[in-house]
N, C-alpha and C positions, 0 to 999 in steps of 0.2 A: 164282870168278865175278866178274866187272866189272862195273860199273854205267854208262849210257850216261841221259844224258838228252836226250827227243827234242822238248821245250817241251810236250809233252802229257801227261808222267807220267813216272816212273821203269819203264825196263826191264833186268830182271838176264840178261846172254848172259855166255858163255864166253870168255876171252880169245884164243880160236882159233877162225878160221874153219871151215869145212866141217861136213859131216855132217848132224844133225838139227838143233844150233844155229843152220843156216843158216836156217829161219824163221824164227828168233824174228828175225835180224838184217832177212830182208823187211819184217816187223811194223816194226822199226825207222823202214826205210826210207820206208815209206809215212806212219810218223809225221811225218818231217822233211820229205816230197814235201809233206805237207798245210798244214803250220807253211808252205813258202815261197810256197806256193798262194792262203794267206790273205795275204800282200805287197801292198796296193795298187800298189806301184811294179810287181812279177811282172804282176798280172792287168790294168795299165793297158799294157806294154809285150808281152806276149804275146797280148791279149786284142781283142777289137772297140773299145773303147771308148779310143784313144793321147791325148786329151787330159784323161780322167781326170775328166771330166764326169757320165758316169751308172753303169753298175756297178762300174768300177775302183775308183770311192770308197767303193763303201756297205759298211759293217759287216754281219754279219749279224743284229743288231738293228734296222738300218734299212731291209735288205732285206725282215722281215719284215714291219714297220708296212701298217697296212692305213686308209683311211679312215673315220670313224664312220659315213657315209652308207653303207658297207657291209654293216652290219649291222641299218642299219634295218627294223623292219616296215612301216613305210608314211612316207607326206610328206603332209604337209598344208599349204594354200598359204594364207598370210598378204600382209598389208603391213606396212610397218613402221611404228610406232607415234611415230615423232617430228613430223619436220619435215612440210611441207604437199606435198613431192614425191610420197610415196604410192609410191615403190618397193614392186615384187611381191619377196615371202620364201617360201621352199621351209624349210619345218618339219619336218627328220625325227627321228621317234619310234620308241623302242626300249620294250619291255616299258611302254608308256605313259608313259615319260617322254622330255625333251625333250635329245636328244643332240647336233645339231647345227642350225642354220639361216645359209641362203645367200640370194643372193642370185637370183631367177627369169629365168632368159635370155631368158625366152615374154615379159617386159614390156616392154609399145612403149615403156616409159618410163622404164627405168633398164636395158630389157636384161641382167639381172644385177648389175650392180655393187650395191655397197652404200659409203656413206661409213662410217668405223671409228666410229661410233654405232651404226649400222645391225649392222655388223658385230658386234658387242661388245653385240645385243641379246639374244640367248642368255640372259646375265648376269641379266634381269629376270625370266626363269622360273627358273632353277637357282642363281642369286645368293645366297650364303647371308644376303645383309642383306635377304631381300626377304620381306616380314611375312605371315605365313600365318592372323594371325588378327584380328578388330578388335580395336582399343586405340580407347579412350573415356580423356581426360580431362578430369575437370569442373570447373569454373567454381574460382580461386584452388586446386586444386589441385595438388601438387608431381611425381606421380607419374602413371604408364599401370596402368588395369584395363581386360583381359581381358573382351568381350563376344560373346553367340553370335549369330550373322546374324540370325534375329528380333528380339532384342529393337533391334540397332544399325537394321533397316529401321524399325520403331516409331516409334524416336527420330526418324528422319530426316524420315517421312511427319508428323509431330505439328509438327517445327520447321518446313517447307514450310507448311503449313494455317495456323500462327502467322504465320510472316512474310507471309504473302498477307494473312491480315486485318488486320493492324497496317498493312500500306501500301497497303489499298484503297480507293477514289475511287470514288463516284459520279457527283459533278462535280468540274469542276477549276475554279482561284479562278475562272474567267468565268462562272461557273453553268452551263459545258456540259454534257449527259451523256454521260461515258466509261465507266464502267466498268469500271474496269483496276486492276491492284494495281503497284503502285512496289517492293515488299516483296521480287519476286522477279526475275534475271536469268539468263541461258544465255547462256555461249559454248564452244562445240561445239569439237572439236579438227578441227586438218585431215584428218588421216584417215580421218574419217565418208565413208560412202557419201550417196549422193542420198535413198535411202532413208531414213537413219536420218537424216538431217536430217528429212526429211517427219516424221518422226514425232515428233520433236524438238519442230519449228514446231507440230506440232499439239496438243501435250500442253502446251506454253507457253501457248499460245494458247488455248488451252479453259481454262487457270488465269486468265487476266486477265493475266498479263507484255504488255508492252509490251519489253523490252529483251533482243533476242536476236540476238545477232554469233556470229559462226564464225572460228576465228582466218584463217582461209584468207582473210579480207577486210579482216582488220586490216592 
């Protein structure tokens, strides 16, 4: 027996042609037909594709890649969370988590693009540096502890009520009455809705703040 190797395994045939050994040397054949098949240079010059631009080149690990917005279960439409442009974001989710986000073609205002912030927003839902729980650290201390949502809203609601009353005015030096607190300030990010500013304005405003900007006007 001989040995022939065809780049896809070892095959043992007889040193003489004909007979029944004549399959195994088929099997051969169609080994080596396969091996010159997979040639980018074979399938860019025998193929549709002579400048070797779209299937002549691809591997069949590149052929099989697929996009992640394929296997999403749904999209949910954001904007993107930086700058004051307010680009629309297409959010697709898989088994409830966040696999991919584009840019939305439907936006009179960015038409899809995204700058590589925008683009590279992903990072701030699946980011491994992006903090899943509150961290509280107190007054001359060296280290972060671990707090759960209630008690960190508490603290928040307690220090708001404190700094309203430490900077609140019934008159100002003229003897006028105001009635406003100096204690507390807002400014809103640009990507607020019209809405959530109104709400914003209103919740300041029923505190006594006087000083409320939106960076959109800075």
């Amino acid at each position: 027996m001989g040995t022939i190797r065809d780049g896809t395994g070892t095959v043992k045939a007889p040193r003489r042609f004909g007979g029944a050994p004549g399959r195994i040397w088929h099997i051969v054949a169609m080994g080596v037909r396969t091996w010159i098949e997979s040639w980018p240079v074979y399938r860019q010059v025998t193929g549709t594709d002579p400048l070797g631009r779209g299937k002549a080149a691809q591997s069949p690990h590149s052929r099989d890649l697929e996009p992640r917005t394929v296997t999403a279960d749904r999209v949910a439409h954001s904007v993107c969370p930086y700058c004051a442009v307010g680009c629309a974001q297409k959010v697709y989710v898989k088994d409830e988590q966040v696999v991919q986000i584009e840019g939305n073609p439907d936006s009179p205002i960015s038409r899809g693009r995204l700058c590589p912030k925008g683009s590279a927003s992903k990072q701030l839902v699946t980011g491994p540096q992006r903090e899943q729980k509150v961290l509280y650290r107190a007054p001359y201390a060296t280290s972060w502890s671990e707090l759960d949502l209630e008690t960190a809203m508490d603290m928040v609601t307690q220090r708001v009520l404190e700094a309203r009353r430490k900077g609140w005015q019934d008159v100002d030096p003229h003897g006028r009455k105001v009635r406003r607190t100096l204690g507390l300030a807002s400014l809103g990010g640009a990507t607020l809705d019209n809405e959530e500013n109104y709400l914003i304005k209103k919740l300041f405003t029923a505190a006594g703040a006087i000083q409320i900007e939106n960076q959109a006007r800075i």
